[in-house]
C-alpha positions, 0 to 999 in steps of 0.5 A, spaced: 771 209 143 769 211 136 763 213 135 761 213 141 758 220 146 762 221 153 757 226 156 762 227 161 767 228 158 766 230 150 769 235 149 765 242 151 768 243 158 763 248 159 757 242 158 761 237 160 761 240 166 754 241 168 753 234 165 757 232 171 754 236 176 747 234 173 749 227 175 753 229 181 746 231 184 742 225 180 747 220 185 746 224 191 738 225 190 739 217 189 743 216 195 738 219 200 733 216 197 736 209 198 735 206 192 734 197 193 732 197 185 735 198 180 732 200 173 738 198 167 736 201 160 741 199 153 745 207 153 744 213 153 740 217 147 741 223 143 735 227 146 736 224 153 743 223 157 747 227 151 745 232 154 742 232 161 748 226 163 743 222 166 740 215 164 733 215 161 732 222 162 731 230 158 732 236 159 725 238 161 725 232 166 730 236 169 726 242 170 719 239 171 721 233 177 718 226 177 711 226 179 710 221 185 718 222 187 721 228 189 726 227 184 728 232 179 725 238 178 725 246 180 730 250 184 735 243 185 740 246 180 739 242 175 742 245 168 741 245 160 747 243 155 743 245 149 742 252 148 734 249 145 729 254 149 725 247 150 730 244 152 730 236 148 725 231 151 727 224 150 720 219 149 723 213 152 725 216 159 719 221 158 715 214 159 719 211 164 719 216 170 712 217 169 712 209 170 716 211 176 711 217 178 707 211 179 710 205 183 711 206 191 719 206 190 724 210 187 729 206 183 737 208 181 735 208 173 743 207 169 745 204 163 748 198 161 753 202 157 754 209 159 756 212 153 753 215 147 753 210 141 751 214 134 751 212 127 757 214 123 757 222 120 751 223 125 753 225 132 745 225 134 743 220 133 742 213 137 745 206 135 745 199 138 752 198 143 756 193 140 758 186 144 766 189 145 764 197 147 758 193 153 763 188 155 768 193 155 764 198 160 760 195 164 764 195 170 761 201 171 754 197 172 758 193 176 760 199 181 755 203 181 750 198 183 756 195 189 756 202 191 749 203 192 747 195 194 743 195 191 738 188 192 734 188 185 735 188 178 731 190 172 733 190 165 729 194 161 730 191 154 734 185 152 741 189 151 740 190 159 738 183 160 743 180 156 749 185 160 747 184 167 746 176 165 754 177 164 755 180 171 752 175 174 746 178 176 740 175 176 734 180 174 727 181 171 726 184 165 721 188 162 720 189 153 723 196 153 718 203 152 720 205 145 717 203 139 710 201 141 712 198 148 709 202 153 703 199 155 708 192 156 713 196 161 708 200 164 705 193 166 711 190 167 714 194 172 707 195 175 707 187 177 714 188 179 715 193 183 708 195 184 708 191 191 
């Protein structure tokens, strides 16, 4: 797809293969966990799944766990891709895991669309998915979510909500933590899940 990042598959053998082991070991973490819920966000960002090759998630987190969960973290052989000594963090999923720090459950947290979109000329950066490209892949939500049985859905902003309709989900949906939205995802997942 044009204008689109496969972090599995973008071009870099080395890096996409550790991505995929990232995610490898994220699903296999998962499926001990047994997940019911799931979490869906819009597409992976510059400074989170591009690099770490999981939804919602930065190099960093990678490093320093979940709170709450033992998810993630140290010794588990999750890598870095981007050469940066800080690694890259990503805002968005920097605020939702520490919202699942807080809840009693783990959730599987996925995208809607499993790509990277970006601008034109501007591989790092973040664009909204286009109506094709999120009906296009999004058998993988379908998938996944079989596989994993999951028994509830919560789309993180309208982009999700508006894909897991299509699918014939039903799901509740929280407003997005980017650009002020914080306090309502935080309040959101909190009322839905906290139980």
């Amino acid at each position: 797809m044009e204008l689109c990042f496969n972090p599995y598959a973008g071009g870099d053998r080395e890096r996409d293969a550790v991505r995929r082991e990232n995610l490898r070991l994220y699903l296999r973490e998962m499926a001990t966990a047994a997940p019911t819920v799931m979490l869906v966000g819009e597409a992976p960002g510059y400074n989170g799944c591009h690099w770490s090759g999981i939804p919602f998630t930065s190099e960093r987190q990678l490093v320093r766990g979940v709170a709450g969960h033992a998810l993630f973290g140290p010794g588990k052989g999750y890598r870095w891709t981007s050469g940066r000594p800080e690694g890259y963090t990503e805002p968005s999923g920097t605020i939702l895991w520490n919202i699942i720090g807080e809840l009693p459950v783990l959730p599987l947290v996925w995208n809607a669309f499993p790509l990277h979109p970006f601008k034109k000329e501007r591989e790092l950066s973040n664009r909204t998915p286009t109506d094709a490209e999120l009906e296009e892949l999004s058998w993988v939500l379908r998938e996944l979510s079989e596989t994993f049985g999951i028994q509830r859905h919560v789309a993180v902003g309208r982009k999700a909500e508006l894909v897991l309709g299509r699918l014939g989900f039903d799901c509740d949906a929280v407003r997005h933590p980017a650009n002020g939205g914080k306090a309502a995802c935080r309040a959101g997942l909190l009322e839905l899940l906290a139980q």
